[in-house]
C-alpha angles and dihedrals in degrees: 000000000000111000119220133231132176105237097173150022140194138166134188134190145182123272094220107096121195112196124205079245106053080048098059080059088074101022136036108260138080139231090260094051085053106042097044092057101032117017107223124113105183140000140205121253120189109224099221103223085062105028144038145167089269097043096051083045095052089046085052101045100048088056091050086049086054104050077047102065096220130099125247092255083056092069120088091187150033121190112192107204105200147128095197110049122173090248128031093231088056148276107222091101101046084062094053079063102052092048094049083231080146090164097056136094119236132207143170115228110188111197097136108215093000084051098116100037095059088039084060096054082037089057093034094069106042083062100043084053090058090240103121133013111190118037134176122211123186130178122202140152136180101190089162090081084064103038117109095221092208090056099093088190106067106008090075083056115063134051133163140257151106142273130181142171134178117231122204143185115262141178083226121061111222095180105094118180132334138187116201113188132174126184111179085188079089107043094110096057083070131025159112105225142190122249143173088275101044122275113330122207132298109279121193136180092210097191093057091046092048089056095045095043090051090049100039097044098054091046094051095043087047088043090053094045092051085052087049099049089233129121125203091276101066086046103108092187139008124207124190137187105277102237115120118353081220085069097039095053089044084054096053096036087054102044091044104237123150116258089236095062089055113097115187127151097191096131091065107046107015111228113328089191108214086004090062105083092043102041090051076043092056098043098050093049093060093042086061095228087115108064135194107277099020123141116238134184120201122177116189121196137169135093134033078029100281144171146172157163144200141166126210138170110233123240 
């Protein structure tokens, strides 16, 4: 059986920004009612006429090639992680095109905010069973499209962009342990449904998925250690899904990691929803703060509900 390794990483996202302030001109709130309970400042909004799903994660998925060190012919898969693609049928091959991987697959997964963590196990298996070697996996999400910007409860949350990594077969297996759960029980604490209209906008009752996010989190990161072998203590770095820095701070207190090896940019870009984890990944990697051969745990949670968690050690 074929081992896996990530070999490169990219991100893209919009050059609209929206600021807490420039949102308390439409709706009543401030910068500081948004930022102390949820800890984002400003977010990314694509402008439609310049920007799309498959054209952030083009932009994302030709960084991540070229870290890589591979060409897009090179690649047998892509695995489009979103919850908002440009067509409802999908958009994963429109960005194979866009890329000229002319040789590669290409599928929609649709796991909203665990998107990219079950992308990544997805991914994982079509290589250890020797399928496929070389496989893009790209996370994005434009949930502006879908937010109901009088709705003060959700509009200060989301925000677009565009994560990707290249997975590639290996002798040596760096995926090291994953846990993948769904619970439809929960599917309408969350959720962007179908009506007699069309879809209507996203709805949340953000305290129950506060409570489930704080419970769930903690179980499948401790469910994905336990498969690795590994314990808090040998995780160089945890990334979480970049929703609200509340659950966020919940997760690590509970789990016991030190706040220095947490790496979250929500301020910066609100919550990307599948693009999240990626995008914190990507940034981190060029900053240099992520090095070859680091351990890193990531947990993904939203919709579905879904949740997940995986650790993997980077390059």
């Amino acid at each position: 059986m074929n081992g896996v390794r990530i070999i490169g990483s990219g991100s893209a996202v919009p050059e609209r920004v929206i600021t807490n302030d420039e949102l308390s001109q439409t709706i009543e709130t401030s910068d500081e009612w948004i930022a102390s309970r949820t800890g984002i400042r400003q977010r990314r909004v694509i402008t439609p006429d310049q920007e799309s799903l498959a054209s952030l994660a083009t932009i994302a998925g030709k960084a991540a090639i070229a870290m890589a060190g591979i060409e897009p012919k090179d690649l047998d898969l892509i695995i489009l992680a979103t919850s908002s693609p440009d067509d409802l049928f999908g958009s994963a091959a429109q960005v194979q095109f866009l890329l000229g991987a002319e040789n590669a697959v290409a599928f929609d997964l649709s796991a909203a905010c665990s998107g990219f963590v079950f992308g990544l196990v997805t991914a994982s298996q079509f290589i250890r069973t020797g399928t496929y070697r070389n496989i893009l996996l790209i996370g994005a999400d434009v949930l502006s499209r879908w937010v109901d910007w009088r709705d003060r409860s959700t509009c200060i949350l989301f925000g677009d962009g565009a994560g990707a990594v290249v997975l590639q077969a290996s002798e040596q297996d760096q995926l090291l342990g994953f846990e993948l759960r769904s619970d439809g029980k929960g599917n309408a604490l969350l959720n962007l449904s179908h009506g007699a209209s069309g879809y209507v906008p996203i709805t949340m009752n953000g305290g129950e998925v506060y409570r489930f996010a704080v419970k769930s989190v903690p179980e499948v990161l401790d469910k994905a250690l336990f498969r690795a072998n590994l314990t808090v203590t040998d995780i160089n770095w945890l990334i979480l899904h970049q929703a609200n820095q509340r659950i966020l701070d919940s997760v690590q207190a509970r789990m016991g990691f030190a706040t220095e090896k947490v790496i979250t940019n929500l301020s910066n870009y609100g919550n990307t929803s599948a693009a999240s984890i990626p995008l914190a990944l990507d940034e981190s990697v060029r900053s240099h703060k992520i090095k070859p051969s680091d351990t890193i745990a990531i947990a993904g949670f939203g919709a579905g509900l879904s949740w997940g968690a995986a650790i993997f050690k980077w390059g």
